[in-house]
Backbone bond lengths (Angstrom), bond angles and torsions (degrees), N, CA, C in turn:
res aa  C-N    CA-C-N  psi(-1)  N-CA   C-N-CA  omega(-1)  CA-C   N-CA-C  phi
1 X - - - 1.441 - - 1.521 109.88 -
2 X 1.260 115.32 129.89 1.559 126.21 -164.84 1.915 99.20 -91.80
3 X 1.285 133.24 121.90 1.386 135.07 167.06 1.850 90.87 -57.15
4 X 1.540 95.00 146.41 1.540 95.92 161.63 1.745 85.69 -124.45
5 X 1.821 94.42 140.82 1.988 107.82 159.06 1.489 102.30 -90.94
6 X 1.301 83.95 126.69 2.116 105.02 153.17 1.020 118.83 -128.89
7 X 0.988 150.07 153.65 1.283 164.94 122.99 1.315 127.71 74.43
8 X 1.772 61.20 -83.75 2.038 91.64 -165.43 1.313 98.30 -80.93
9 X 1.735 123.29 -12.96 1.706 88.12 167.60 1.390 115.92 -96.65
10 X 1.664 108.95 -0.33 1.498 92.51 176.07 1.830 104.33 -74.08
11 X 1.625 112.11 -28.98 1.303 104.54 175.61 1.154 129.95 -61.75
12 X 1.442 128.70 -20.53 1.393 143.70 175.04 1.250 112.92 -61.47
13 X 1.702 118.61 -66.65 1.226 146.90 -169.69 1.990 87.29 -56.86
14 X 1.212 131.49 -27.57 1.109 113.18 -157.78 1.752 104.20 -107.79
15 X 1.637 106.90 -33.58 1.264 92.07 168.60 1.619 121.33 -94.37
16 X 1.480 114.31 35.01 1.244 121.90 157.81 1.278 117.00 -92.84
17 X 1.796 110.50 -46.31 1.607 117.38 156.12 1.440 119.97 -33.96
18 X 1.252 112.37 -45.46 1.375 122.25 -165.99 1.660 119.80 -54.28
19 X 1.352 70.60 -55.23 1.532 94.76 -159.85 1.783 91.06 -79.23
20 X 1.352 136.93 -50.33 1.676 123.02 160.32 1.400 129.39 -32.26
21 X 1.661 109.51 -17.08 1.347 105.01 -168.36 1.649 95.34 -97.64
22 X 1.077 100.48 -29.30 1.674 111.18 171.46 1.870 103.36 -53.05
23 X 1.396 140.95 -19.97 1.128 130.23 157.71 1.538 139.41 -116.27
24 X 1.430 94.58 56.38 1.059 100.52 -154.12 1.773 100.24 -130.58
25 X 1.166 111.75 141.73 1.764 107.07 -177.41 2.036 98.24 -103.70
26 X 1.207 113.42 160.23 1.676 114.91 162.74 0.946 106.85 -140.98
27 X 1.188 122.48 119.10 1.554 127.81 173.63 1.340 138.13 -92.77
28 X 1.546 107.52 -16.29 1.566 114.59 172.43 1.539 116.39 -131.05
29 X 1.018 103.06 163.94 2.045 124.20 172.23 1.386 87.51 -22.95
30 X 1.244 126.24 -95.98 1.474 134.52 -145.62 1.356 110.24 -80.27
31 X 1.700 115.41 -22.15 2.240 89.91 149.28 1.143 112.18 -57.73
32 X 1.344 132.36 -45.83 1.638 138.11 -162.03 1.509 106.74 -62.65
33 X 1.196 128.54 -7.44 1.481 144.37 177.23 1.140 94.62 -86.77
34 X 1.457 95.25 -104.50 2.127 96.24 170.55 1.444 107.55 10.49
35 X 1.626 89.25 -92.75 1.512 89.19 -158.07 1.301 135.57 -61.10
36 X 1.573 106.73 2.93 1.567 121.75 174.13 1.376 116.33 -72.76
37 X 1.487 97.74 -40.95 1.472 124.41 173.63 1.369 117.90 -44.24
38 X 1.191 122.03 -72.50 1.336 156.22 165.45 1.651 101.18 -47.60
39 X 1.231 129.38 -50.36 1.890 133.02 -179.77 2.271 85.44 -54.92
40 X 1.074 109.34 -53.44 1.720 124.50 -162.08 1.589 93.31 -43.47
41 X 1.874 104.75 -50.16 1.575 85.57 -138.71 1.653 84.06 -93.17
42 X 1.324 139.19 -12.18 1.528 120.27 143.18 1.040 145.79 -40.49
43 X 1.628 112.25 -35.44 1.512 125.57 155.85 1.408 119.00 -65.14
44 X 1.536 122.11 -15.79 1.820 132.87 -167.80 1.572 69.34 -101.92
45 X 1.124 143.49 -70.32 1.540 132.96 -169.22 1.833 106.05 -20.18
46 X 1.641 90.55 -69.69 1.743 88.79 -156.61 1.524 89.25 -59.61
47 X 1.152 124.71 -45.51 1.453 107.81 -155.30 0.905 114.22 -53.71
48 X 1.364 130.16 -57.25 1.594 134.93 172.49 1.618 119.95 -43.46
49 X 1.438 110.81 -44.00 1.348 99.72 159.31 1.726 123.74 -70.26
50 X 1.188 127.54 -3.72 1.128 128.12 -165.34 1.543 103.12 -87.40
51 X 1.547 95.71 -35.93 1.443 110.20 177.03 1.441 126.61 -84.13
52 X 1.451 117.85 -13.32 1.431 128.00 155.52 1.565 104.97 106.03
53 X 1.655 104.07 36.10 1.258 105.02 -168.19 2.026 104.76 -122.25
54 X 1.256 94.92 64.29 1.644 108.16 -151.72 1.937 103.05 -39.03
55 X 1.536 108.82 -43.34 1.093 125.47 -175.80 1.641 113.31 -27.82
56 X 1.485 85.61 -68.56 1.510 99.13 -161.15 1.848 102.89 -75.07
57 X 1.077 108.47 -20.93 1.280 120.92 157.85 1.111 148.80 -20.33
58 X 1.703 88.48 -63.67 1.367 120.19 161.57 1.344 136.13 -91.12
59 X 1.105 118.06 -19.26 1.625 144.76 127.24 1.417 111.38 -13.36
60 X 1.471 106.36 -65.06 1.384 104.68 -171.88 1.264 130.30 -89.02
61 X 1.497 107.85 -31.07 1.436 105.73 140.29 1.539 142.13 -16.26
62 X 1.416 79.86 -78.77 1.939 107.04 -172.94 2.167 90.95 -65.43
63 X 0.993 124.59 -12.54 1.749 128.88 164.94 1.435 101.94 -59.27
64 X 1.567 78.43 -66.99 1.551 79.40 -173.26 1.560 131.75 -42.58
65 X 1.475 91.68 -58.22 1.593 111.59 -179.36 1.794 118.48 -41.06
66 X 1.569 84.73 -46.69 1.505 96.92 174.77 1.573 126.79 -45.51
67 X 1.396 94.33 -52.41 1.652 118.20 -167.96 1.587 106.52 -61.88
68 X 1.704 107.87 -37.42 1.236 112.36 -162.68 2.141 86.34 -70.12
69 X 1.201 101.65 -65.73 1.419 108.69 -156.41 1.288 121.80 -49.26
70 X 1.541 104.93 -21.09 1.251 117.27 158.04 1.721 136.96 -58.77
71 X 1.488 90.12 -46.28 1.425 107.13 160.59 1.465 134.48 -63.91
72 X 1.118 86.56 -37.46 1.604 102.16 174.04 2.232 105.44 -63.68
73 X 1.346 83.53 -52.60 2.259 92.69 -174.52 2.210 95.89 -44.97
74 X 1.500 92.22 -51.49 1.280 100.69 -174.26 1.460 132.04 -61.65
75 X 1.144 110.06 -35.60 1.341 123.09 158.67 1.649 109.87 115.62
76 X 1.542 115.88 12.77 1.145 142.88 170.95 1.334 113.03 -45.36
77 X 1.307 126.98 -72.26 1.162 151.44 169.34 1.808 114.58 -71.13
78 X 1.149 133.38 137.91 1.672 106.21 -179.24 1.995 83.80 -144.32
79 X 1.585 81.49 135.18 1.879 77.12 166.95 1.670 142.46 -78.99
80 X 1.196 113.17 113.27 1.155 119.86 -167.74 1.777 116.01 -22.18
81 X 1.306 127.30 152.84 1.389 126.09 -168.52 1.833 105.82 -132.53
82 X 1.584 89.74 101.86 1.232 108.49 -162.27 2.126 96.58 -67.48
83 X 1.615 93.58 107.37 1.882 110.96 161.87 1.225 108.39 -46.63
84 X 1.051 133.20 -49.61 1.708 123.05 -174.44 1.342 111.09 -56.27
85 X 1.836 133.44 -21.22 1.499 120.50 -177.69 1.023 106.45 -114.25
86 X 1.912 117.85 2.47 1.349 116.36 166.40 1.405 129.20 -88.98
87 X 1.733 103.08 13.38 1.525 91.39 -172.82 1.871 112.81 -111.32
């Protein structure tokens, strides 16, 4: 059985990214790379979907996704520590 990409999961997959990067702290030179990296191939996401090219789309996504989750195992990325339940 062949997966078919549409859309809405490249849109899903992306405003889940989105919204993860929204909790996330970086503290040095070369996270701030990374994650520039990774901001790029979300922006190559929409575009490609914008352009009706779901493939590559999703490609860049699932880059993305990668890079983040990776960063995150590594300790690259660290999730922000919400002050309001620390006090």
């Amino acid at each position: 059985m062949m997966y078919e990409i549409n859309t809405e999961d490249i849109d899903k997959w992306t405003n889940q990214l989105e919204s993860a990067l929204e909790k996330i702290d970086i503290f040095d030179e070369k996270a701030v790379e990374i994650h520039s990296n990774m901001k790029a191939y979300i922006e190559d996401s929409k575009f490609f979907k914008e352009k009706g090219d779901v493939v590559r789309s999703f490609e860049a996504i699932v880059f993305a996704s990668a890079i983040f989750d990776t960063c995150m195992q590594l300790g690259v990325f660290v999730q922000k520590v919400d002050s309001k339940n620390n006090e």
